[in-house]
mmCIF file of the N, C-alpha and C atoms, coordinates in Angstrom:
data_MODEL
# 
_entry.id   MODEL 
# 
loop_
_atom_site.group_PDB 
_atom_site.id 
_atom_site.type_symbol 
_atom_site.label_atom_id 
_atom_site.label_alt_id 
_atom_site.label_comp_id 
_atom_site.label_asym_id 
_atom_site.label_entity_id 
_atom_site.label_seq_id 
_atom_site.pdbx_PDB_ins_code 
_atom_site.Cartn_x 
_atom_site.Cartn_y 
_atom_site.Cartn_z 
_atom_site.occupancy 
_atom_site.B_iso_or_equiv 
_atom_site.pdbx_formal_charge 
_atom_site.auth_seq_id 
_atom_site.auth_comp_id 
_atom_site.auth_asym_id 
_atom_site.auth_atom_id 
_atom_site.pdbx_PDB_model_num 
ATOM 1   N N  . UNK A 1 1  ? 90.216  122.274 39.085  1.00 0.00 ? 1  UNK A N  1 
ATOM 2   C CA . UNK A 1 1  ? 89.505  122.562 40.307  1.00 0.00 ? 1  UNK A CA 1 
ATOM 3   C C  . UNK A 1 1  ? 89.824  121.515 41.378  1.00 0.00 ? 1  UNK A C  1 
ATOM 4   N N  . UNK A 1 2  ? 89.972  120.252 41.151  1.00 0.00 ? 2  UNK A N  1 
ATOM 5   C CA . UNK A 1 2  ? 90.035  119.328 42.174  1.00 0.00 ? 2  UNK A CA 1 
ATOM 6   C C  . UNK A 1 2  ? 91.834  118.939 42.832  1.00 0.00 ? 2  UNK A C  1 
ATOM 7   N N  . UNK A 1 3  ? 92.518  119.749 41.876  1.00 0.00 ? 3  UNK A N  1 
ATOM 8   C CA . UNK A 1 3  ? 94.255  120.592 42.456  1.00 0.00 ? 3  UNK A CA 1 
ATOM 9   C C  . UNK A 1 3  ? 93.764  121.402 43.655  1.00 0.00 ? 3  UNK A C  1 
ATOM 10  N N  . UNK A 1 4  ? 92.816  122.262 43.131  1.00 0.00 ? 4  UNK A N  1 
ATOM 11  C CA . UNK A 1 4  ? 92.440  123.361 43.995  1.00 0.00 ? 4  UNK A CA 1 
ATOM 12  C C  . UNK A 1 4  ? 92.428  123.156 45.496  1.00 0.00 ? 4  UNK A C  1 
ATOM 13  N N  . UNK A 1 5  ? 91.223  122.244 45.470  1.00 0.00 ? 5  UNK A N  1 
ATOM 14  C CA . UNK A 1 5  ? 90.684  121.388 46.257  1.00 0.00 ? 5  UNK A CA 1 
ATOM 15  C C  . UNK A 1 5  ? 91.768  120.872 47.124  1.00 0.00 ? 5  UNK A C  1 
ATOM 16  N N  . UNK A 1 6  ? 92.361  120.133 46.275  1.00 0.00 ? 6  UNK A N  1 
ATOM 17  C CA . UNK A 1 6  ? 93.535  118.603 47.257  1.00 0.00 ? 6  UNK A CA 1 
ATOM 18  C C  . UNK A 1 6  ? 94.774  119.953 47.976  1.00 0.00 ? 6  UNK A C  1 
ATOM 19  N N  . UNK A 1 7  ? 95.082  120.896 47.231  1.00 0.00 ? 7  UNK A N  1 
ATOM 20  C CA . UNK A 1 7  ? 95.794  121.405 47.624  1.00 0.00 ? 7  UNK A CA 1 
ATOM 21  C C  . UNK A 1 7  ? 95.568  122.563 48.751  1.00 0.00 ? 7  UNK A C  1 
ATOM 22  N N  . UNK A 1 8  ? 94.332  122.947 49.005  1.00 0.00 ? 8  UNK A N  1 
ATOM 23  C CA . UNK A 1 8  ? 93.589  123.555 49.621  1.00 0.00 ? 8  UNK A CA 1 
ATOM 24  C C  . UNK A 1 8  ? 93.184  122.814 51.163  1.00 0.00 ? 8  UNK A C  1 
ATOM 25  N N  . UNK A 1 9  ? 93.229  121.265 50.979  1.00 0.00 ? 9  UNK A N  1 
ATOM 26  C CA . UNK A 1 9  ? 93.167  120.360 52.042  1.00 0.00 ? 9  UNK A CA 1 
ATOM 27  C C  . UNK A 1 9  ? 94.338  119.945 52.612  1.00 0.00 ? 9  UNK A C  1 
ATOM 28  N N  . UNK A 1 10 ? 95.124  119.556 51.619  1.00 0.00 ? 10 UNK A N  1 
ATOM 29  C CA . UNK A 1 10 ? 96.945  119.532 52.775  1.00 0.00 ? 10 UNK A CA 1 
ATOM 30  C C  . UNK A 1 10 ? 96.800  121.093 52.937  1.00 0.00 ? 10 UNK A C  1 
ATOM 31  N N  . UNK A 1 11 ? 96.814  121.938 53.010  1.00 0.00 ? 11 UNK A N  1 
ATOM 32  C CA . UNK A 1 11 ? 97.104  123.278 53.603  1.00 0.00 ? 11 UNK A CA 1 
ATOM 33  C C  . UNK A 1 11 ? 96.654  123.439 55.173  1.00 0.00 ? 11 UNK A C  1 
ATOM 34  N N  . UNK A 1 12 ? 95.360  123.072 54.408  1.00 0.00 ? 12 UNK A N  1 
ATOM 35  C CA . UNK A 1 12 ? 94.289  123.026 55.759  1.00 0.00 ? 12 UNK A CA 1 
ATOM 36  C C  . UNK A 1 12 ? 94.917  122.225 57.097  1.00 0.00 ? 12 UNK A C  1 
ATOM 37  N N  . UNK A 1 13 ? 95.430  120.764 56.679  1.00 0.00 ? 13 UNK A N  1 
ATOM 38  C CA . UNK A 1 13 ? 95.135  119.345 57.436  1.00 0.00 ? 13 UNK A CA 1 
ATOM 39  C C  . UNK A 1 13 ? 97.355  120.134 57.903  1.00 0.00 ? 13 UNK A C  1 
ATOM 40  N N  . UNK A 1 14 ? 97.505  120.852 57.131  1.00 0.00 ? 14 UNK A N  1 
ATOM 41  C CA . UNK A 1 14 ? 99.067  121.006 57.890  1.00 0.00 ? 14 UNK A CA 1 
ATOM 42  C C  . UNK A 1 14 ? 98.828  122.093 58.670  1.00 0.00 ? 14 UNK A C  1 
ATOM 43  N N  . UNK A 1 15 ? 98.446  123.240 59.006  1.00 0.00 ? 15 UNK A N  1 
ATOM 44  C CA . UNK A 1 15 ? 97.982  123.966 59.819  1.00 0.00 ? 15 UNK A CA 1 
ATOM 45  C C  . UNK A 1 15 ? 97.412  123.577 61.014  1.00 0.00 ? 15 UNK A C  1 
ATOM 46  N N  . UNK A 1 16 ? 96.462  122.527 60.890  1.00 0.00 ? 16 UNK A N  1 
ATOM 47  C CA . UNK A 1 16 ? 96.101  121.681 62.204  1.00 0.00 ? 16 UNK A CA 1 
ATOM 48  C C  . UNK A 1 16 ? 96.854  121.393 62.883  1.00 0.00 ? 16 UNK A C  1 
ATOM 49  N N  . UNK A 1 17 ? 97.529  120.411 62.082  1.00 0.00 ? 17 UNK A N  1 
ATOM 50  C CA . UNK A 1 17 ? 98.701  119.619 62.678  1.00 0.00 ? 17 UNK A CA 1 
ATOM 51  C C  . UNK A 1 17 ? 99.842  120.603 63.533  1.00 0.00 ? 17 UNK A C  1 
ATOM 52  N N  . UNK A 1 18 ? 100.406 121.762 62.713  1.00 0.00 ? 18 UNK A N  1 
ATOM 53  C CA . UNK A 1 18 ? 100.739 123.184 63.636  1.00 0.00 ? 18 UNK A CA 1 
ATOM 54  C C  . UNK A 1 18 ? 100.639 123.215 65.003  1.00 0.00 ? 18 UNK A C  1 
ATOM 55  N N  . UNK A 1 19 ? 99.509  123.469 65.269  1.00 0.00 ? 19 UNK A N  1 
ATOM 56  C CA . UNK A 1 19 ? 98.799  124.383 66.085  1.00 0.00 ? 19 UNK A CA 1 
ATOM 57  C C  . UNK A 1 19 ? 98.710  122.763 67.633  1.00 0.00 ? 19 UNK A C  1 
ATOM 58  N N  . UNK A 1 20 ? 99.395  122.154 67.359  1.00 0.00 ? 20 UNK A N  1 
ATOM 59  C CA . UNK A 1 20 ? 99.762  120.727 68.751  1.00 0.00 ? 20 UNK A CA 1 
ATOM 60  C C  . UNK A 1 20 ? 100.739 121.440 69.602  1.00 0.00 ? 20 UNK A C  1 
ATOM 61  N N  . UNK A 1 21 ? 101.310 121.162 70.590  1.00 0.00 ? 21 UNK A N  1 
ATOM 62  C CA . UNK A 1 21 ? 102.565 121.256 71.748  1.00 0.00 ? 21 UNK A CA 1 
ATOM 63  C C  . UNK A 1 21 ? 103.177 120.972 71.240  1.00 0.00 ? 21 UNK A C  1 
ATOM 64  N N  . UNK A 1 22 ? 104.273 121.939 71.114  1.00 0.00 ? 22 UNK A N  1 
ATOM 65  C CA . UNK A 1 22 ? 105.840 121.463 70.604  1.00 0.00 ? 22 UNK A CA 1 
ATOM 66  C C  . UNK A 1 22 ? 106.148 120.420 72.060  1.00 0.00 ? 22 UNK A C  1 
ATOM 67  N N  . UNK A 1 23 ? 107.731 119.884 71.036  1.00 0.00 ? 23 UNK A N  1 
ATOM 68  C CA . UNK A 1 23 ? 108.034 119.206 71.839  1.00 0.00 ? 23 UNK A CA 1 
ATOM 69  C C  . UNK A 1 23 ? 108.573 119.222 73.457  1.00 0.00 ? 23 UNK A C  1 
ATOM 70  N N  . UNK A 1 24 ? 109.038 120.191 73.590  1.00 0.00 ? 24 UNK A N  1 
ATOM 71  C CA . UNK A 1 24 ? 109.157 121.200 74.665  1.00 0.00 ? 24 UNK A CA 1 
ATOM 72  C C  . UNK A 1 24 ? 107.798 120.885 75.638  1.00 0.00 ? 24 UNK A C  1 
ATOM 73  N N  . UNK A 1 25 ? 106.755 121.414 74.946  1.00 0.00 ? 25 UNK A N  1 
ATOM 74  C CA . UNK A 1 25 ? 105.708 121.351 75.716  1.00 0.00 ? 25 UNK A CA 1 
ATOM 75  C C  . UNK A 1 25 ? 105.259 120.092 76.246  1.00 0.00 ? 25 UNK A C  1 
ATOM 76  N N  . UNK A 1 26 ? 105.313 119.269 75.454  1.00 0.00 ? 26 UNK A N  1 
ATOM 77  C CA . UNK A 1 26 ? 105.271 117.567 75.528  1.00 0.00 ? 26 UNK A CA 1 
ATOM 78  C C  . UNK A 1 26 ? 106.059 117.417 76.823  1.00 0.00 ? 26 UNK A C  1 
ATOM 79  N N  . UNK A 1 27 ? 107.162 117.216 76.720  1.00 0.00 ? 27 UNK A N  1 
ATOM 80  C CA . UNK A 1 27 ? 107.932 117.210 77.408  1.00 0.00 ? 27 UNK A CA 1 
ATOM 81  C C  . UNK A 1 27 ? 107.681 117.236 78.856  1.00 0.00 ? 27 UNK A C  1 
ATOM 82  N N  . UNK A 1 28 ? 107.152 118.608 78.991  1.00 0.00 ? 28 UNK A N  1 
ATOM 83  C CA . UNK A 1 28 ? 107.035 119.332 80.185  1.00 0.00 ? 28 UNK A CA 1 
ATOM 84  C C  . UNK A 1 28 ? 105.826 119.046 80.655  1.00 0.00 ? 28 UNK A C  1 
ATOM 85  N N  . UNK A 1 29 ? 104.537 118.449 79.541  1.00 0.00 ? 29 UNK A N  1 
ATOM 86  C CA . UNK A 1 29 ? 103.217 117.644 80.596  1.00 0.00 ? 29 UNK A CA 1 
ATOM 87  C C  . UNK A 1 29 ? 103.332 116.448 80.982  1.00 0.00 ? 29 UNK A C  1 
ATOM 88  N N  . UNK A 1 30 ? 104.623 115.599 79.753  1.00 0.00 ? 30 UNK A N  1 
ATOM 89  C CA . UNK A 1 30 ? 104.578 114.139 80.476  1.00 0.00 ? 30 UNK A CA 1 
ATOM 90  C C  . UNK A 1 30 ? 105.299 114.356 82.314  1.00 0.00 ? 30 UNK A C  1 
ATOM 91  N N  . UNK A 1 31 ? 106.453 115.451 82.310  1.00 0.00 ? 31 UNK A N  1 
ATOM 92  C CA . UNK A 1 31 ? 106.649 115.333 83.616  1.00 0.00 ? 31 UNK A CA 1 
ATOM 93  C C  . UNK A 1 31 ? 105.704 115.360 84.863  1.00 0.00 ? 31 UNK A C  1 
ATOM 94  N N  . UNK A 1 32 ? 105.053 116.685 84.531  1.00 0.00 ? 32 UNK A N  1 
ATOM 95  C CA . UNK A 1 32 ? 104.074 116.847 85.403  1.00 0.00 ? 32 UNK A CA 1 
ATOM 96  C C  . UNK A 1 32 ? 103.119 116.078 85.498  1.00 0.00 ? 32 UNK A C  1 
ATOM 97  N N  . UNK A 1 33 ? 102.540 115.076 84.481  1.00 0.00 ? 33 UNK A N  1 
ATOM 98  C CA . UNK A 1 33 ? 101.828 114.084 85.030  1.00 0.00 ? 33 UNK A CA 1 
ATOM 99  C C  . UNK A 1 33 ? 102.389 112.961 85.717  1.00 0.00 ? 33 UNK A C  1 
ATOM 100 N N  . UNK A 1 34 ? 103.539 112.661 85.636  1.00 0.00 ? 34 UNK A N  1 
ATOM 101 C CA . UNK A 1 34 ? 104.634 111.409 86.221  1.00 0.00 ? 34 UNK A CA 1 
ATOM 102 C C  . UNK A 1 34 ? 104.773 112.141 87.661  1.00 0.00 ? 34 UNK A C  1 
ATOM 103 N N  . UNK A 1 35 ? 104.510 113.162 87.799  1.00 0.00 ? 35 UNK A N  1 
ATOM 104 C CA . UNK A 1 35 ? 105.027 114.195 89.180  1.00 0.00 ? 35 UNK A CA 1 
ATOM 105 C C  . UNK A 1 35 ? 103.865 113.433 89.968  1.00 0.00 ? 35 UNK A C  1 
ATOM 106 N N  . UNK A 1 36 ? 102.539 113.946 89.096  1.00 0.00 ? 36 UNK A N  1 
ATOM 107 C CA . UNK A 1 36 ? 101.459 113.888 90.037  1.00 0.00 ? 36 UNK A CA 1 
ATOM 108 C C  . UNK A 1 36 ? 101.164 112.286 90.244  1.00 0.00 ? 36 UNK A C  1 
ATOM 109 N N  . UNK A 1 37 ? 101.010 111.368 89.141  1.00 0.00 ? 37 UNK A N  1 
ATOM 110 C CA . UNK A 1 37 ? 101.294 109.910 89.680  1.00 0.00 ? 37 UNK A CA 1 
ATOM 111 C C  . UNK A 1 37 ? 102.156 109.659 90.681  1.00 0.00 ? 37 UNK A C  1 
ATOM 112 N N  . UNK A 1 38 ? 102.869 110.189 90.450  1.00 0.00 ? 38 UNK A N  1 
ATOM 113 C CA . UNK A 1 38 ? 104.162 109.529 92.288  1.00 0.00 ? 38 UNK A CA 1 
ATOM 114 C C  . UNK A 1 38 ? 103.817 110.220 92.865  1.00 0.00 ? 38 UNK A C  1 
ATOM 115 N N  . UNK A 1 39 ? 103.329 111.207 93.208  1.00 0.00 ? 39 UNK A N  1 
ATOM 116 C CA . UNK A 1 39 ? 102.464 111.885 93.944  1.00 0.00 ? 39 UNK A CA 1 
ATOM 117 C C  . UNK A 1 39 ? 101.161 111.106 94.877  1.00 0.00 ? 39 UNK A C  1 
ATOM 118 N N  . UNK A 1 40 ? 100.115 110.557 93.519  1.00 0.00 ? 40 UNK A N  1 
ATOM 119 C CA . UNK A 1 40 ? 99.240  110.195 94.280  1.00 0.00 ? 40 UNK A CA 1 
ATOM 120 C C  . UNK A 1 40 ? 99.537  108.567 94.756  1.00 0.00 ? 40 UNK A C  1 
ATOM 121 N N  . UNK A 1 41 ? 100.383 108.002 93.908  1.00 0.00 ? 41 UNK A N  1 
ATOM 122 C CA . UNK A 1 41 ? 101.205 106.598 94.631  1.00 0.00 ? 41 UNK A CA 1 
ATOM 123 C C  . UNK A 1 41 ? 101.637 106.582 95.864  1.00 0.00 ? 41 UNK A C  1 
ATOM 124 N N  . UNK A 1 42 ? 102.566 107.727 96.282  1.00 0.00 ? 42 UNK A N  1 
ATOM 125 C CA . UNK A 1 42 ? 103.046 107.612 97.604  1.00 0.00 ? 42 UNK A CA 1 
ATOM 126 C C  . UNK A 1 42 ? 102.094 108.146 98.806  1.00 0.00 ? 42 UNK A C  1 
ATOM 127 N N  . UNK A 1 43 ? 100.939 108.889 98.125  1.00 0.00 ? 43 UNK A N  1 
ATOM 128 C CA . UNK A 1 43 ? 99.916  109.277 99.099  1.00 0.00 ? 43 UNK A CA 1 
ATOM 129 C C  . UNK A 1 43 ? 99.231  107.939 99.644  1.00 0.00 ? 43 UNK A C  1 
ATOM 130 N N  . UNK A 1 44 ? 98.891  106.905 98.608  1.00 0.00 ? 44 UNK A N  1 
ATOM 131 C CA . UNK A 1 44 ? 97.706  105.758 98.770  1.00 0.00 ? 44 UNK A CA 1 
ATOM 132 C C  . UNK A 1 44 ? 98.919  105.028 99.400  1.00 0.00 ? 44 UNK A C  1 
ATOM 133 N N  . UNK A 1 45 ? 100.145 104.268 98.759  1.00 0.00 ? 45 UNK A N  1 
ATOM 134 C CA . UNK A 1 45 ? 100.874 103.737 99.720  1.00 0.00 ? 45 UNK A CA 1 
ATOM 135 C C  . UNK A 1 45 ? 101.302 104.373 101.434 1.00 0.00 ? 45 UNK A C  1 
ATOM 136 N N  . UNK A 1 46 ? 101.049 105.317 101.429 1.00 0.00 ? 46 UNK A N  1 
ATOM 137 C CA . UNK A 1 46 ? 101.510 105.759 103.079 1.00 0.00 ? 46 UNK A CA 1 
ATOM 138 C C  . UNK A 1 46 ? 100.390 105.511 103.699 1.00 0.00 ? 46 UNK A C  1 
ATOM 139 N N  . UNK A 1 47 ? 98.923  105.460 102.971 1.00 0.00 ? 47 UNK A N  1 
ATOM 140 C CA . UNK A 1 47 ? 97.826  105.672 103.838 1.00 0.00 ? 47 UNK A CA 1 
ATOM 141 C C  . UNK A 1 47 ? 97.533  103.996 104.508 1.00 0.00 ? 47 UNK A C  1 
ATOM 142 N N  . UNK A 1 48 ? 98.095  103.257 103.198 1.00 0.00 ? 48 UNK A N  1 
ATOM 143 C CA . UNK A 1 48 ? 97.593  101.379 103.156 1.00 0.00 ? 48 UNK A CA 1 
ATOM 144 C C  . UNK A 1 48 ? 98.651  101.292 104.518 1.00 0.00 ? 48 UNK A C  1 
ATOM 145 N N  . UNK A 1 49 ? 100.269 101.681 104.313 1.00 0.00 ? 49 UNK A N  1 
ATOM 146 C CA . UNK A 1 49 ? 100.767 101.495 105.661 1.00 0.00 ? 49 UNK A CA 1 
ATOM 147 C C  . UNK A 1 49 ? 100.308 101.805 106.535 1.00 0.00 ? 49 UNK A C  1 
ATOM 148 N N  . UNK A 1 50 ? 99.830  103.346 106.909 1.00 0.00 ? 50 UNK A N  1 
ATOM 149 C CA . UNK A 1 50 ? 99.391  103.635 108.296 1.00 0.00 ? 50 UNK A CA 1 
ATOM 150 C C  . UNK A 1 50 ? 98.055  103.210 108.466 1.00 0.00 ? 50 UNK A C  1 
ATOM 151 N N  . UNK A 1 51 ? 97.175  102.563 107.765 1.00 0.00 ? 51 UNK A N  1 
ATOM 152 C CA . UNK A 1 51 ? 95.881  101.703 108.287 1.00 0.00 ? 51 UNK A CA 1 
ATOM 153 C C  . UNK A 1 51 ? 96.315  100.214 108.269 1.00 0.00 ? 51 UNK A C  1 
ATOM 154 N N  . UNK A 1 52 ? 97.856  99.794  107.825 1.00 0.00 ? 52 UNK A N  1 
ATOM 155 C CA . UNK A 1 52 ? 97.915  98.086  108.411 1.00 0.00 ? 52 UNK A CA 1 
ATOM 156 C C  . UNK A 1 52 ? 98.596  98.557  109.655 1.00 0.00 ? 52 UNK A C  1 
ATOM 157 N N  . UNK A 1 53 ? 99.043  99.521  110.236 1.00 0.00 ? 53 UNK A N  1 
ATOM 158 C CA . UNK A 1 53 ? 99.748  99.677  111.510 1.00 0.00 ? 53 UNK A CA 1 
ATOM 159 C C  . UNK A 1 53 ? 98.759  99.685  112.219 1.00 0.00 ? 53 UNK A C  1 
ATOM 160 N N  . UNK A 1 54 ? 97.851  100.512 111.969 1.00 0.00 ? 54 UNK A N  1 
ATOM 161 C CA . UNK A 1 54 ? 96.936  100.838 113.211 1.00 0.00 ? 54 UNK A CA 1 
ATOM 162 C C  . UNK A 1 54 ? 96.125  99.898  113.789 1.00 0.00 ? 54 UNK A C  1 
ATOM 163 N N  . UNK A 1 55 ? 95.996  98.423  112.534 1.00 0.00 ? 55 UNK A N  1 
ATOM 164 C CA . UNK A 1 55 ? 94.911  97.438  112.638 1.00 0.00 ? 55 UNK A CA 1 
ATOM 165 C C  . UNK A 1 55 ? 95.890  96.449  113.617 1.00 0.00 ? 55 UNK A C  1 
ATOM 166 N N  . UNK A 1 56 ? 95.141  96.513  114.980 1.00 0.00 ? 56 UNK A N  1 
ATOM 167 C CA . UNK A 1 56 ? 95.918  95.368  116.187 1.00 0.00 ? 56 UNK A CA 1 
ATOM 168 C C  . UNK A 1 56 ? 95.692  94.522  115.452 1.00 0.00 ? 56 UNK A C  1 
ATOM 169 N N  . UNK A 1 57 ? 96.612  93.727  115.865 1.00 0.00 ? 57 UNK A N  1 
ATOM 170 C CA . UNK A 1 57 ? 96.711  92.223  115.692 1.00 0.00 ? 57 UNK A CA 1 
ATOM 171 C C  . UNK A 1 57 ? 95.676  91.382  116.373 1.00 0.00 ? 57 UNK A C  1 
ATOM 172 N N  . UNK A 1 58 ? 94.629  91.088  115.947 1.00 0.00 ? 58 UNK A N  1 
ATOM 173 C CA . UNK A 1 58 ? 93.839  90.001  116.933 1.00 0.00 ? 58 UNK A CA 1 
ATOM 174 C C  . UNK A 1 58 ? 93.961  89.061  117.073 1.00 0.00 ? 58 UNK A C  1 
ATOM 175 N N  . UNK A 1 59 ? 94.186  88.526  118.655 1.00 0.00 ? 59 UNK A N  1 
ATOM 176 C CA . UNK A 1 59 ? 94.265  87.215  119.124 1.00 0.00 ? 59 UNK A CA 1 
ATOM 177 C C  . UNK A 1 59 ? 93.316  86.123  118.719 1.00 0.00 ? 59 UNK A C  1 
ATOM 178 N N  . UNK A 1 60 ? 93.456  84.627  118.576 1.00 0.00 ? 60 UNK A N  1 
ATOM 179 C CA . UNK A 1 60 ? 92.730  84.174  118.056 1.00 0.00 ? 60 UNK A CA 1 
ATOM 180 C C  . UNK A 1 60 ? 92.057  83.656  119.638 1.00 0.00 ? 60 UNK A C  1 
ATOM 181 N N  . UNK A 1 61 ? 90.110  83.922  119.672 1.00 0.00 ? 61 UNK A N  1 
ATOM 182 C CA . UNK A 1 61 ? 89.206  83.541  120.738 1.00 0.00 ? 61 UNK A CA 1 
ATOM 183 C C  . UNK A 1 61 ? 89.482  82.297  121.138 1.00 0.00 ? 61 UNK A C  1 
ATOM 184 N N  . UNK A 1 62 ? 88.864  82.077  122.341 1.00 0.00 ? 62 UNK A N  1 
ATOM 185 C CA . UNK A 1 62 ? 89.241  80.998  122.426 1.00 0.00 ? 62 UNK A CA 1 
ATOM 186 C C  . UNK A 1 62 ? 88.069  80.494  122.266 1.00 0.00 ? 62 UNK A C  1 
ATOM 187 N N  . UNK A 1 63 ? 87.746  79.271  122.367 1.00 0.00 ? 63 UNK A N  1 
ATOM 188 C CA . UNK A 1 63 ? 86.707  78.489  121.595 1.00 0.00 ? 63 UNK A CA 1 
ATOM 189 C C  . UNK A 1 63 ? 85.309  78.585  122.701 1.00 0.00 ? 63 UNK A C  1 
ATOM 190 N N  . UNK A 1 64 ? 84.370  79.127  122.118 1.00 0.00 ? 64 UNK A N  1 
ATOM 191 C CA . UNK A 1 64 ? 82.774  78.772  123.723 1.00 0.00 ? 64 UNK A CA 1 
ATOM 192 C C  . UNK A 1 64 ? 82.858  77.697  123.391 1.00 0.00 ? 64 UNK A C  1 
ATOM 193 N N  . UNK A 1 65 ? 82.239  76.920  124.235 1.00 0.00 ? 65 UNK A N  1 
ATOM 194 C CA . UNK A 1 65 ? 81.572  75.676  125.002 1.00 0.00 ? 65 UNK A CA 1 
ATOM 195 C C  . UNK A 1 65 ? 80.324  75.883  124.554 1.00 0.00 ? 65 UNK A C  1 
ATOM 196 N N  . UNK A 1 66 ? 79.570  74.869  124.127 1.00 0.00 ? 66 UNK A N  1 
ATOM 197 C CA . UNK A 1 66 ? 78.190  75.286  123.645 1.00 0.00 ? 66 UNK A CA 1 
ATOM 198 C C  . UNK A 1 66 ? 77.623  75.210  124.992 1.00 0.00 ? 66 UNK A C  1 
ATOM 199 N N  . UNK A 1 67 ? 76.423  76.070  124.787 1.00 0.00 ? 67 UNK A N  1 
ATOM 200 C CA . UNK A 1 67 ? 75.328  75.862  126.283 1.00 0.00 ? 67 UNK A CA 1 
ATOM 201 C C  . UNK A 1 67 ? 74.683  74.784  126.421 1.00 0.00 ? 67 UNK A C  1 
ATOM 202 N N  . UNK A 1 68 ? 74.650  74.430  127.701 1.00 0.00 ? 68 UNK A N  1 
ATOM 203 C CA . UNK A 1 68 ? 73.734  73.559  128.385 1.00 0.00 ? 68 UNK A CA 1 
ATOM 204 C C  . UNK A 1 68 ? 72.449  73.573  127.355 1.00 0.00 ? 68 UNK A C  1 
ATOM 205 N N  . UNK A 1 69 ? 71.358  72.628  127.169 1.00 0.00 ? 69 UNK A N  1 
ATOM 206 C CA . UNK A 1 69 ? 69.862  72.629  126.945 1.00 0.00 ? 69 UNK A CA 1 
ATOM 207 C C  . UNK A 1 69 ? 69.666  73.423  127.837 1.00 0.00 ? 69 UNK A C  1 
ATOM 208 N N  . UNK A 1 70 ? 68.463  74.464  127.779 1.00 0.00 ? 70 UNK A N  1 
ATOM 209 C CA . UNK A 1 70 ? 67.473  75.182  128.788 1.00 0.00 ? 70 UNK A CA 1 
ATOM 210 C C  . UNK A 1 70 ? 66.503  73.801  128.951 1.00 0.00 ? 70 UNK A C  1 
ATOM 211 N N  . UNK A 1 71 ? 66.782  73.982  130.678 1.00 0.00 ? 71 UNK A N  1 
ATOM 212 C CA . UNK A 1 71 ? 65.458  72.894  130.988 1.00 0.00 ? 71 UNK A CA 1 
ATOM 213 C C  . UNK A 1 71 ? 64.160  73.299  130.547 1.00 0.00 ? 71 UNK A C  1 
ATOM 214 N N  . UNK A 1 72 ? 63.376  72.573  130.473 1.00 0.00 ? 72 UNK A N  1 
ATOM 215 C CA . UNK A 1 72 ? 61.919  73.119  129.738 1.00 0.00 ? 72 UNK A CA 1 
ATOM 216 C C  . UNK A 1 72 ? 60.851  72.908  131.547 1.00 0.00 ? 72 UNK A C  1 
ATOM 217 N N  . UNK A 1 73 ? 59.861  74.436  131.601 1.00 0.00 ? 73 UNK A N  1 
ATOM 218 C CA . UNK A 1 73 ? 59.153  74.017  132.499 1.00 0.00 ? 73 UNK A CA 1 
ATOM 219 C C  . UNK A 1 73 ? 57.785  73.123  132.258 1.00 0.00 ? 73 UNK A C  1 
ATOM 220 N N  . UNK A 1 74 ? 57.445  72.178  133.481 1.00 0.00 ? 74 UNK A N  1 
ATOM 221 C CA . UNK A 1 74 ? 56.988  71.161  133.310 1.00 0.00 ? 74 UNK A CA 1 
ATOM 222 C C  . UNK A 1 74 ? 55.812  71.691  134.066 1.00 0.00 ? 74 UNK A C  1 
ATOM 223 N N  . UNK A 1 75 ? 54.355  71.566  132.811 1.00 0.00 ? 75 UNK A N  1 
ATOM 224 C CA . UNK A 1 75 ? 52.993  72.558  134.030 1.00 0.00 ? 75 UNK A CA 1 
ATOM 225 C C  . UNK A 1 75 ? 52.286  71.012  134.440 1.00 0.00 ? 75 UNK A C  1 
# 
């Protein structure tokens, strides 16, 4: 009975194993996910360029002068 069994479980556990993406298929999702990564890479890199273009360059202020004291009124 426990032939039965063991042999009844590789049957099982190789049928699973079956029923995956051939290699073909493999194949053909690693591309399409490498598609869509350079995809969304060159989207975020074009966007980081066109928001450091757009950001002027700011001049550096020139320095205030602190204010005078406010005179204080005298009752």
């Amino acid at each position: 009975m426990k032939k039965l069994f063991t042999l009844l479980f590789v049957a099982v556990a190789m049928s699973i194993v079956a029923c995956g993406p051939s290699a073909e298929e493999k194949t053909k999702m690693e591309a399409e996910a490498k598609a869509k990564m350079d995809s969304l890479f060159n989207a975020a890199s074009q966007s980081m360029t066109t928001a450091l273009d757009s950001a002027a360059p700011v001049a550096p202020a020139e320095p205030v002068a602190p204010a005078a004291p406010a005179e204080e009124a005298h009752h």
